[in-house]
LOLUM-244049 format. One record per residue: residue in three letters; residue number from 1; z, y, x of N, C-alpha, C, O in turn. Coordinates in Angstrom, 1 decimal. Example, Ala and Ser with C-alpha at 12.3 -4.5 7.8 and 13.67 -1.06 7.14 Angstrom:
2
+-----+-----+--------+--------+--------+--------+--------+--------+--------+--------+--------+--------+--------+--------+
|  aa |   i |   n_pz |   n_py |   n_px |  ca_pz |  ca_py |  ca_px |   c_pz |   c_py |   c_px |   o_pz |   o_py |   o_px |
+-----+-----+--------+--------+--------+--------+--------+--------+--------+--------+--------+--------+--------+--------+
| ala |   1 |    7.8 |   -5.7 |   13.2 |    7.8 |   -4.5 |   12.3 |    7.8 |   -3.3 |   13.2 |    8.5 |   -3.3 |   14.2 |
| ser |   2 |    7.1 |   -2.2 |   12.8 |    7.1 |   -1.1 |   13.7 |    7.9 |    0.0 |   12.9 |    8.0 |    1.1 |   13.4 |
+-----+-----+--------+--------+--------+--------+--------+--------+--------+--------+--------+--------+--------+--------+
END
This chain:
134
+-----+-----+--------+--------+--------+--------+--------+--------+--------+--------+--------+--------+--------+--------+
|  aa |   i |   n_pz |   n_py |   n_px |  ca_pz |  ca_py |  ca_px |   c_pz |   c_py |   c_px |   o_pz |   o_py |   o_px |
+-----+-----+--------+--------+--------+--------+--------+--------+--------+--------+--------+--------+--------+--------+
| unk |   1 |    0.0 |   -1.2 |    0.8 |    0.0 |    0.0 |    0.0 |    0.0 |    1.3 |    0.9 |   -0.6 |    2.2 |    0.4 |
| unk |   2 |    0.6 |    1.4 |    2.1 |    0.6 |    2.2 |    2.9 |   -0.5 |    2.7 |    3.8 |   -0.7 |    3.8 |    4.3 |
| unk |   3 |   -1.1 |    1.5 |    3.9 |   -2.4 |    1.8 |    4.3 |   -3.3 |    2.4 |    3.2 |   -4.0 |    3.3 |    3.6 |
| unk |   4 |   -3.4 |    2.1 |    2.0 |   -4.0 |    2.3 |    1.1 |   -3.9 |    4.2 |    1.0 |   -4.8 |    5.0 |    0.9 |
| unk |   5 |   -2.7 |    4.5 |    1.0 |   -2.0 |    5.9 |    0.9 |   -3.4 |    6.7 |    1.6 |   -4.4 |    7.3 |    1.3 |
| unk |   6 |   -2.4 |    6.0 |    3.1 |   -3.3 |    6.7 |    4.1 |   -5.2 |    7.0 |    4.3 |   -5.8 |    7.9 |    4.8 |
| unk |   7 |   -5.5 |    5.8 |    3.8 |   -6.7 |    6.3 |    3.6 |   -7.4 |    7.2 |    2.9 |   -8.4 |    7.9 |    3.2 |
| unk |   8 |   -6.7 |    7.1 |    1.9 |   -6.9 |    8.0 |    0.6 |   -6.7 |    9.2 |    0.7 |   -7.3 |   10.1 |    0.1 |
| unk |   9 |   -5.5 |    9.4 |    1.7 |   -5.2 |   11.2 |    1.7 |   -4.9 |   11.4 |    2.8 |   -4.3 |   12.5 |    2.9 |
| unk |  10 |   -4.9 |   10.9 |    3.8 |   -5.1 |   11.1 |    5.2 |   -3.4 |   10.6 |    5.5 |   -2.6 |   10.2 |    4.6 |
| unk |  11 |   -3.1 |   10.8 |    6.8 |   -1.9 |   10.8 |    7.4 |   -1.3 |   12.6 |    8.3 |   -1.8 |   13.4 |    9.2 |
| unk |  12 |   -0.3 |   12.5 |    7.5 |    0.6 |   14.0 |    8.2 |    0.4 |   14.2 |    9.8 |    0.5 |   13.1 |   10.3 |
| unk |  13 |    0.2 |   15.0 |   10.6 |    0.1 |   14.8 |   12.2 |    1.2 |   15.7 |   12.2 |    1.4 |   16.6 |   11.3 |
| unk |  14 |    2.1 |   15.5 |   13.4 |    3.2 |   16.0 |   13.7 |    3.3 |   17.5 |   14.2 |    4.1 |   18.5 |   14.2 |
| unk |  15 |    2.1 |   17.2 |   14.6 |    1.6 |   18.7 |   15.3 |    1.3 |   20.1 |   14.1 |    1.7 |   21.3 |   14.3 |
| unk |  16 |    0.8 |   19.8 |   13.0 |    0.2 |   20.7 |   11.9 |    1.6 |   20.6 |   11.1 |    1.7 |   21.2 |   10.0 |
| unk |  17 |    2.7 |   20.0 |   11.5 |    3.7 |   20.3 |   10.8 |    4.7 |   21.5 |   11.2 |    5.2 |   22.4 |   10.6 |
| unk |  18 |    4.8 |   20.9 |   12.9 |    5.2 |   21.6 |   13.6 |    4.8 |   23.7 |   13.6 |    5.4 |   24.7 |   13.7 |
| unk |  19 |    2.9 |   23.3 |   13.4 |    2.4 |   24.8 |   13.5 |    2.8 |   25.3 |   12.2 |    3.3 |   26.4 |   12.2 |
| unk |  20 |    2.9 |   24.6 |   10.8 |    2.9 |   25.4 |    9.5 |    4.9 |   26.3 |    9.6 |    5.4 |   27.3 |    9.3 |
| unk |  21 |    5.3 |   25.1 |   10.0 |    7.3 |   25.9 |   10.6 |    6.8 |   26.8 |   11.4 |    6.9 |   28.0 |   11.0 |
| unk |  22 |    6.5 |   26.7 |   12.0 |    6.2 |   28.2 |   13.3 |    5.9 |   29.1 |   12.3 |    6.7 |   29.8 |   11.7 |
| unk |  23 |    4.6 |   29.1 |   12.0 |    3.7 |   30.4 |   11.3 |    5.0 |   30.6 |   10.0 |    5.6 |   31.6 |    9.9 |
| unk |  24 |    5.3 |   29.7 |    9.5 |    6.2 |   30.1 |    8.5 |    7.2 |   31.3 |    9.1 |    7.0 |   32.5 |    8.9 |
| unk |  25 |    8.4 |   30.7 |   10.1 |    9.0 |   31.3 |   10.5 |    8.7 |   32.8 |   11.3 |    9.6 |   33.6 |   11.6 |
| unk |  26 |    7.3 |   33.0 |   11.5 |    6.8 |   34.4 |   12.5 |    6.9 |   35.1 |   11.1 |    7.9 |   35.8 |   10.7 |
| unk |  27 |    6.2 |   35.0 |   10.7 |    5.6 |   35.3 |    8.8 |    6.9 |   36.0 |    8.0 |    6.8 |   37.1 |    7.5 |
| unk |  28 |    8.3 |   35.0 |    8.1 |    9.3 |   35.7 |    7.6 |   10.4 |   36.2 |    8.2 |   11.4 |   36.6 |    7.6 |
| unk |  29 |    9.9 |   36.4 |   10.0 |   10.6 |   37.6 |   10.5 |   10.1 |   38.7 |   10.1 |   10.7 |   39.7 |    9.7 |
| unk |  30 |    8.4 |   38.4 |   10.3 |    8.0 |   40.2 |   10.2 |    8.2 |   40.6 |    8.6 |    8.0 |   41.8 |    8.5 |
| unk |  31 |    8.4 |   40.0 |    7.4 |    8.5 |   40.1 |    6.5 |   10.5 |   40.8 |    6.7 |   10.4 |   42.0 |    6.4 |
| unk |  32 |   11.3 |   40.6 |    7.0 |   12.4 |   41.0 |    7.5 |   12.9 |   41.9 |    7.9 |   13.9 |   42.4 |    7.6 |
| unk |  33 |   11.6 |   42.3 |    9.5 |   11.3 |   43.4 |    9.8 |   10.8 |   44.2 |    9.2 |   10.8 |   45.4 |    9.5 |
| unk |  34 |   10.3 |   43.7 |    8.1 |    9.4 |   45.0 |    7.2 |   10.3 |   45.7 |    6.2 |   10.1 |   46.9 |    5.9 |
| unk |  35 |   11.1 |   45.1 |    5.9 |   12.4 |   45.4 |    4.8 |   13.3 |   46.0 |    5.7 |   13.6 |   47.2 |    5.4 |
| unk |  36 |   13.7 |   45.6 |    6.5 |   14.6 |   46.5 |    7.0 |   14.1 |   48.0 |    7.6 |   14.8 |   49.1 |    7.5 |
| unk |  37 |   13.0 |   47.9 |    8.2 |   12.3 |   49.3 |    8.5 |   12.3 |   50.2 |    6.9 |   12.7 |   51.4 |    6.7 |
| unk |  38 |   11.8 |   49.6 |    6.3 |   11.8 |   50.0 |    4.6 |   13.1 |   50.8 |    4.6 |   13.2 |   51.9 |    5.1 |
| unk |  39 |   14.0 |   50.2 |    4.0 |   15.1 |   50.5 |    3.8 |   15.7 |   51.4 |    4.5 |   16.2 |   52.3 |    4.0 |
| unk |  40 |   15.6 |   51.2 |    5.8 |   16.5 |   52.8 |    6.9 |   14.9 |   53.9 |    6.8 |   14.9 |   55.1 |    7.3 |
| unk |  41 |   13.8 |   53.5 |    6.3 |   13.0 |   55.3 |    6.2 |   13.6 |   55.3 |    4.9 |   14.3 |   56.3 |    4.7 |
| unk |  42 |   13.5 |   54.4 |    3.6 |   13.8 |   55.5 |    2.4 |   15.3 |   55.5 |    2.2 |   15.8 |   56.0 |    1.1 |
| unk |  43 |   15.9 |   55.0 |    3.0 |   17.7 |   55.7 |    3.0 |   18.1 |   57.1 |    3.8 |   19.1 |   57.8 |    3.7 |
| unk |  44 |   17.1 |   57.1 |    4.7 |   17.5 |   58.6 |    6.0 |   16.3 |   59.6 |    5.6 |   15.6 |   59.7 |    6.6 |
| unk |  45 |   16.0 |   60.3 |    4.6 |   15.2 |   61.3 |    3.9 |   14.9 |   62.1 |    5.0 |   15.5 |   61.9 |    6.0 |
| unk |  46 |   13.9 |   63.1 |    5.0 |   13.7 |   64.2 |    5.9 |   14.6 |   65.6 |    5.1 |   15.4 |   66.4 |    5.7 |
| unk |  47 |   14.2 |   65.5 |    3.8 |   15.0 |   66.5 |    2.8 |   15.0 |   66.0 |    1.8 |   14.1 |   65.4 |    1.2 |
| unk |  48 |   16.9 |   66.5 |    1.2 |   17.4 |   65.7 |   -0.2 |   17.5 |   67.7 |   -0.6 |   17.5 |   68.7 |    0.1 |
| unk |  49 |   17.6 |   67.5 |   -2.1 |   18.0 |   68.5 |   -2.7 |   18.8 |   68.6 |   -4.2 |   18.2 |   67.9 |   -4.9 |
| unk |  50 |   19.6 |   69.0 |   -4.7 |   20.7 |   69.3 |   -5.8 |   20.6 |   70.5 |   -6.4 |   20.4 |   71.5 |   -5.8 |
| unk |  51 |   20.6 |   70.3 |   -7.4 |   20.9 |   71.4 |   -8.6 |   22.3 |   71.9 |   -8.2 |   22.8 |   71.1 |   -7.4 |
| unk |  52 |   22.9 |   72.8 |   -8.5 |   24.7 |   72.7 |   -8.7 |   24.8 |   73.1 |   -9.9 |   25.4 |   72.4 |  -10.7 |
| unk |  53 |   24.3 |   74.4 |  -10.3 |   24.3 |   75.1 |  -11.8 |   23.3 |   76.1 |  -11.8 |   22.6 |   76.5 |  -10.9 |
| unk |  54 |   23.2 |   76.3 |  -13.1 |   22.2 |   77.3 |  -13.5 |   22.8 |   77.9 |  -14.6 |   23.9 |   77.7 |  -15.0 |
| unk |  55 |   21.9 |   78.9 |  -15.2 |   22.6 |   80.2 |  -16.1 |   21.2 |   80.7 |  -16.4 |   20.3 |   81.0 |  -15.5 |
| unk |  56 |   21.1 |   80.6 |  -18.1 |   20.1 |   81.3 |  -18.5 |   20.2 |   82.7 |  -18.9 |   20.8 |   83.1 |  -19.9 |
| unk |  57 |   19.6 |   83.4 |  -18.0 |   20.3 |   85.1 |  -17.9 |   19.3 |   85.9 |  -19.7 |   19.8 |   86.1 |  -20.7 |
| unk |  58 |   18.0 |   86.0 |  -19.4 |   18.0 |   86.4 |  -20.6 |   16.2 |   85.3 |  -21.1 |   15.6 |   84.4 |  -20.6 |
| unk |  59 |   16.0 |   86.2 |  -22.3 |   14.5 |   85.7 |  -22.7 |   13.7 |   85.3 |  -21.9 |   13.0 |   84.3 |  -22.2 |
| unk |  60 |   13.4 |   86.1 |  -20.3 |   12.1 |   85.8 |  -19.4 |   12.8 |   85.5 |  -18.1 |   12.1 |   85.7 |  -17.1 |
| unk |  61 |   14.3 |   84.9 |  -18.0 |   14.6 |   84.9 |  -16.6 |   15.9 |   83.6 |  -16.4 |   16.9 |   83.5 |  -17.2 |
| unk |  62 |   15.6 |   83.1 |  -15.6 |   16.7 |   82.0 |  -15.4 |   17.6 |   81.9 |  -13.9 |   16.8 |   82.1 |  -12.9 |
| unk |  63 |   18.7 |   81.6 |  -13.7 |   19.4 |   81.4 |  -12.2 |   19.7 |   80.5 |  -12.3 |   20.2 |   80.0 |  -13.3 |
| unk |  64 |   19.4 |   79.6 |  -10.8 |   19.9 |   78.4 |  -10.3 |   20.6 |   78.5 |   -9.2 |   20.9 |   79.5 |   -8.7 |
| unk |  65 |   21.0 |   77.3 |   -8.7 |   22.6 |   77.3 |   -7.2 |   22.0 |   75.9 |   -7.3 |   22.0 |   75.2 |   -8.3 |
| unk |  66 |   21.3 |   75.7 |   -6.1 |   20.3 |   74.3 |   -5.4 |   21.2 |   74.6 |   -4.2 |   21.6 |   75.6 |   -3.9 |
| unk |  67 |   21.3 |   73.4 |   -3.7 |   21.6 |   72.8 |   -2.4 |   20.1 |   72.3 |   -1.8 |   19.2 |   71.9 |   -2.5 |
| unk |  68 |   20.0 |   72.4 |   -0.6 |   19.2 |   71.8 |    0.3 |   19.2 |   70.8 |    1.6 |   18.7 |   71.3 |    2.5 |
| unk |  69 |   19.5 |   70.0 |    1.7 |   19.7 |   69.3 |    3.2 |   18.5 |   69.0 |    3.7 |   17.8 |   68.4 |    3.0 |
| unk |  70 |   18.2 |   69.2 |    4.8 |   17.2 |   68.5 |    6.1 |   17.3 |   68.2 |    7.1 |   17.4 |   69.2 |    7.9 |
| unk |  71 |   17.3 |   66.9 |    7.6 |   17.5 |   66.5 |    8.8 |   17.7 |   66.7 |   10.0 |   18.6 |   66.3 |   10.8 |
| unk |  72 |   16.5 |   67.6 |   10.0 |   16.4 |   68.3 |   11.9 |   15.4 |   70.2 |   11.5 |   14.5 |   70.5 |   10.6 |
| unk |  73 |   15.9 |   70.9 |   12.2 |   15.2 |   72.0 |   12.3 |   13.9 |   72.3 |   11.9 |   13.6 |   73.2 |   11.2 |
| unk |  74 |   12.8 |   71.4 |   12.4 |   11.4 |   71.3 |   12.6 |   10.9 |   71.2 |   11.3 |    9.7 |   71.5 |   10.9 |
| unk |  75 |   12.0 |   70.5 |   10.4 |   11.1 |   70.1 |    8.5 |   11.4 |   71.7 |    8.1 |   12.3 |   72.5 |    8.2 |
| unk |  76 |    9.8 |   71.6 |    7.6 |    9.6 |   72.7 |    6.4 |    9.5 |   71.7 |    5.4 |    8.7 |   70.7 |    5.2 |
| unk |  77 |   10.7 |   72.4 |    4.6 |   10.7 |   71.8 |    3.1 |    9.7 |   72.7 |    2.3 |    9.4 |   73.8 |    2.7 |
| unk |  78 |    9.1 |   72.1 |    0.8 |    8.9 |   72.9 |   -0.3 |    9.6 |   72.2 |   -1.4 |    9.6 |   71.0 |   -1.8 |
| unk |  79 |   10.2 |   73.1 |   -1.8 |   10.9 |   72.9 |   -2.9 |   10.8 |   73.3 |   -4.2 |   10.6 |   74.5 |   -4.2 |
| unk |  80 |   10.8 |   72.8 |   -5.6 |   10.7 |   73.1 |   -6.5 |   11.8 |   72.9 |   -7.5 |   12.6 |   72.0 |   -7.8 |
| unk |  81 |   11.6 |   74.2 |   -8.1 |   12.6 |   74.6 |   -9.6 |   12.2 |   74.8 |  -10.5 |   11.9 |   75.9 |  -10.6 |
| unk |  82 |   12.0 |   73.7 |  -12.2 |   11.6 |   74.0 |  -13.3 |   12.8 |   74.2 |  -14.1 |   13.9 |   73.6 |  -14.0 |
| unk |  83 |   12.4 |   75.3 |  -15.3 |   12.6 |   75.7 |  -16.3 |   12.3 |   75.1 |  -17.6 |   11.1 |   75.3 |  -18.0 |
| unk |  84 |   12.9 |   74.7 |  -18.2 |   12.3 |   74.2 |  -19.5 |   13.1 |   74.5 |  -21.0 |   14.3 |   74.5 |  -21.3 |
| unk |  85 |   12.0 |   74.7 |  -21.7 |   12.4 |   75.2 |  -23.1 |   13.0 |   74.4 |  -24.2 |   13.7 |   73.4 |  -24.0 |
| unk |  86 |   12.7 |   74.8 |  -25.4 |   13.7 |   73.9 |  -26.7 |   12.9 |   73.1 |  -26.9 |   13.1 |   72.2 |  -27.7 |
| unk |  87 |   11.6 |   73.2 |  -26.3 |   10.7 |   71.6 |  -27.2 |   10.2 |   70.7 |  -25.7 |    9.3 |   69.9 |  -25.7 |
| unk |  88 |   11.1 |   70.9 |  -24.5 |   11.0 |   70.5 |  -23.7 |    9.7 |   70.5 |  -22.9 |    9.5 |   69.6 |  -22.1 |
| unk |  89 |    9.1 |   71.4 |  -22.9 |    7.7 |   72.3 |  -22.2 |    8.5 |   72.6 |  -21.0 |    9.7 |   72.3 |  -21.2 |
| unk |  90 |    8.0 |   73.2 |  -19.8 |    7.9 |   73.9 |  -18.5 |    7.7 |   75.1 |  -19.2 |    6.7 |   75.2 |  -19.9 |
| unk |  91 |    8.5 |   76.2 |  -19.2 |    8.3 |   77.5 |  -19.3 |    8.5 |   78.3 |  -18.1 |    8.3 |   79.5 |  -18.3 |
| unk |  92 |    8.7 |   77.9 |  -16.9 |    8.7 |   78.8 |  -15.6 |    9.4 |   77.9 |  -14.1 |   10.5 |   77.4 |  -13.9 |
| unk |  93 |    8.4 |   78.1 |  -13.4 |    8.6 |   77.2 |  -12.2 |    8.7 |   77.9 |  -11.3 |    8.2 |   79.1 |  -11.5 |
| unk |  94 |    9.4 |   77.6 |   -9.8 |    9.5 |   78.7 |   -8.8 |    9.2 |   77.6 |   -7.7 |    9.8 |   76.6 |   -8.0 |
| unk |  95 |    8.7 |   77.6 |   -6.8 |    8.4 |   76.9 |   -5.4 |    9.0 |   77.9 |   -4.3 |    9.0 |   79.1 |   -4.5 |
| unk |  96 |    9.5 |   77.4 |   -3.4 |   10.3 |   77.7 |   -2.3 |   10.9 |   77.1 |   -0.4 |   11.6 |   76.2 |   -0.1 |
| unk |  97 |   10.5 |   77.7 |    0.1 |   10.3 |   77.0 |    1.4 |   11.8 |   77.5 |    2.3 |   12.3 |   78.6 |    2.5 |
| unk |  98 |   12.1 |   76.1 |    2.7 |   13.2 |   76.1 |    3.8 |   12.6 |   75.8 |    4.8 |   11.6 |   75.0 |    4.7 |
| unk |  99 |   13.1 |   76.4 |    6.0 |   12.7 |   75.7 |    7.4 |   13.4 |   76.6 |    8.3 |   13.7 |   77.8 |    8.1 |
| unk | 100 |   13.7 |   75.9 |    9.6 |   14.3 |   76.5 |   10.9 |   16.2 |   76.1 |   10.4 |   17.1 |   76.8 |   10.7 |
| unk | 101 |   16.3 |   74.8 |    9.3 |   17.8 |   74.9 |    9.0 |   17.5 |   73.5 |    9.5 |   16.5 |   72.9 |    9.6 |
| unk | 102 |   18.9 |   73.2 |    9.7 |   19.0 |   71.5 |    9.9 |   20.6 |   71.3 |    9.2 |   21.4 |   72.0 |    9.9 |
| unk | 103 |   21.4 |   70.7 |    8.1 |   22.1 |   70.3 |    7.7 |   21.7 |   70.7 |    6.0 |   20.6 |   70.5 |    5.6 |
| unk | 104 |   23.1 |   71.2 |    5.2 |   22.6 |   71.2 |    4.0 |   22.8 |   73.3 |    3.8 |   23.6 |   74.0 |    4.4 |
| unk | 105 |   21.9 |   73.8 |    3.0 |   22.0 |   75.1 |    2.6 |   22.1 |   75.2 |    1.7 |   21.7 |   74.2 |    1.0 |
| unk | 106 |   22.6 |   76.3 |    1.1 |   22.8 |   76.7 |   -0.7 |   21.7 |   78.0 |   -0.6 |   22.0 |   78.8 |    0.3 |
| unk | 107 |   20.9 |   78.3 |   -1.3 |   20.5 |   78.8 |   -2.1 |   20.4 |   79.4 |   -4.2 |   20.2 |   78.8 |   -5.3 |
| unk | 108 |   20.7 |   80.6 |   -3.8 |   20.5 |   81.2 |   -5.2 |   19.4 |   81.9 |   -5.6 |   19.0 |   82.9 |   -5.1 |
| unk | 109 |   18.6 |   81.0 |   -6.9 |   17.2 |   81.3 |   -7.2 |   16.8 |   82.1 |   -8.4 |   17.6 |   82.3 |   -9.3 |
| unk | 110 |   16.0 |   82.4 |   -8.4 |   15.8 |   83.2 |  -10.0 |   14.4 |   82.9 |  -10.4 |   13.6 |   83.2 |   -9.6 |
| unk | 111 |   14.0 |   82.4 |  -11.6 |   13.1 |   81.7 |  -12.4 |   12.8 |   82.9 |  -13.9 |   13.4 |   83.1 |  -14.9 |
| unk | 112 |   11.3 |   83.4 |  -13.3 |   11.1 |   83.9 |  -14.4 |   10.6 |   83.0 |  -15.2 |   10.4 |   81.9 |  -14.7 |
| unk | 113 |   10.2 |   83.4 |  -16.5 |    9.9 |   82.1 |  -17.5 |    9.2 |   82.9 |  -18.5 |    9.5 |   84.1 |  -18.6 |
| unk | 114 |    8.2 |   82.3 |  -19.4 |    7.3 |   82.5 |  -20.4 |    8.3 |   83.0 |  -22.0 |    8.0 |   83.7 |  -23.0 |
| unk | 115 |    9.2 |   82.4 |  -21.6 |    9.9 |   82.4 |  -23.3 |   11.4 |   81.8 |  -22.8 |   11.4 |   81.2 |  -21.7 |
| unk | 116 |   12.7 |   81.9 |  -23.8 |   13.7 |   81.5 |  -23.4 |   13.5 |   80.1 |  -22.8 |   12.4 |   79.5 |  -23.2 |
| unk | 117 |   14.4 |   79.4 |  -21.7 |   14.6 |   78.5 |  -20.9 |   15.8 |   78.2 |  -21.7 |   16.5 |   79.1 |  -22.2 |
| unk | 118 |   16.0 |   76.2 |  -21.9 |   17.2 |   75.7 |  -22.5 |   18.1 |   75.2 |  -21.1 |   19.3 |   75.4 |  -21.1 |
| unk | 119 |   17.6 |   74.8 |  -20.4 |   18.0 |   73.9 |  -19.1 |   16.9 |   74.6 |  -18.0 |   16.0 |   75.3 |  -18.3 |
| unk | 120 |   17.3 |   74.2 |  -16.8 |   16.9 |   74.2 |  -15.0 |   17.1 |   73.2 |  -14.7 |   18.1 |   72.6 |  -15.1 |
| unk | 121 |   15.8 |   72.3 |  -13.6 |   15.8 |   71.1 |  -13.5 |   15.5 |   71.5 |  -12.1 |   14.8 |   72.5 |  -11.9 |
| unk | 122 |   16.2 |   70.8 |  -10.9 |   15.4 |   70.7 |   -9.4 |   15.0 |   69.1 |   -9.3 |   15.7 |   68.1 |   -9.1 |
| unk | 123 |   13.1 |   69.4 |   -9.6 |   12.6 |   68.9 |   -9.5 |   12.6 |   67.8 |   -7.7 |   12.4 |   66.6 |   -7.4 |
| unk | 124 |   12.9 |   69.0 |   -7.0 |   13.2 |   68.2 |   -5.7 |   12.2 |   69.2 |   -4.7 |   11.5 |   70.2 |   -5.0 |
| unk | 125 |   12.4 |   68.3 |   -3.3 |   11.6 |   68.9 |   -2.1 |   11.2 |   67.5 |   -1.5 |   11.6 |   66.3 |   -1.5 |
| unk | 126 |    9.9 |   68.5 |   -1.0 |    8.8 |   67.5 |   -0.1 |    9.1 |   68.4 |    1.1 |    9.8 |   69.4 |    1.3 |
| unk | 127 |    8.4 |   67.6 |    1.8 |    7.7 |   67.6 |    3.8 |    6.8 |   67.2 |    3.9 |    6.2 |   66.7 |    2.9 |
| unk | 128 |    6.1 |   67.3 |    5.3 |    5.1 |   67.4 |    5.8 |    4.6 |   65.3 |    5.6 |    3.6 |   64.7 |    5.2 |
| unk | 129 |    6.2 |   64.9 |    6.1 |    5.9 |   63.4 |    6.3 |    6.3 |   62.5 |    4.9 |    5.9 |   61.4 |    4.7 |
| unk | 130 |    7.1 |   63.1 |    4.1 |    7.8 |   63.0 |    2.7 |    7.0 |   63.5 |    1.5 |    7.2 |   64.6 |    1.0 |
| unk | 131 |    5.9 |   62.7 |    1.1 |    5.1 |   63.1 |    0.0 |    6.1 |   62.8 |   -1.6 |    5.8 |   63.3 |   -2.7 |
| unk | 132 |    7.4 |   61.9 |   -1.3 |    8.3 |   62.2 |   -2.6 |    9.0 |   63.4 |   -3.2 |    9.6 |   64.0 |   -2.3 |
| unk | 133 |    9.1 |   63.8 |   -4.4 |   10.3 |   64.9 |   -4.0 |   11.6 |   64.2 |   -4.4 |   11.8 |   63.5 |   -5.4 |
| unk | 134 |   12.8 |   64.7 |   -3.2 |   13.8 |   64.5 |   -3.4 |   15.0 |   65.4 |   -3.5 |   16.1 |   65.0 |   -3.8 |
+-----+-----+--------+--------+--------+--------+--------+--------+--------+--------+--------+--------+--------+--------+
END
């Protein structure tokens, strides 16, 4: 019967077993290394950013208190701040650039707007190498 096996579907070589554990094993290091590279770039950001509060001053104008953090000196951040109304539209956005800071900054912003604003949202900040906003 064992002969029979083997003719029929060949016999295992020690060798093609040996190569398929290797390649396996190469395969799910760099798969390992890939995750961990992963994980320390999207845990160590170039720039994070926070709302702290906002204040809708009147019909055409809004204030916000954003935090900024960036890594190292060299990131120019852009940053963005929307405004939004009672039916949940964008009624006024402000873009804004940090750079030459390295830790976290506070800035206070002012958002004109189309019609009263209900809320201020920080949309977040990008970089040069950081196409998310965070």
């Amino acid at each position: 019967m064992s002969d029979l096996m083997s003719d029929r579907y060949g016999t295992d070589s020690p060798g093609r077993r040996r190569l398929v554990i290797g390649l396996s094993g190469v395969v799910g290091l760099f798969a390992l290394a890939w995750l961990a590279w992963a994980v320390w770039f999207q845990s160590n950001p170039e720039v994070t950013s926070s709302l702290n509060t906002f204040h809708v001053v009147d019909e055409h104008s809004a204030t916000a208190s954003v935090a900024v953090r960036t890594s190292d000196k060299d990131v120019r951040a852009s940053c963005l701040v929307r405004a939004v109304g009672a039916d949940h539209s964008v009624v006024g956005e402000l873009n804004f650039v940090v750079t030459g800071t390295k830790g976290t900054i506070h800035r206070d912003v002012t958002l004109r707007t189309e019609r009263e604003a209900t809320s201020v949202e920080m949309v977040g900040c990008t970089s040069k190498d950081q196409s998310r906003p965070r």
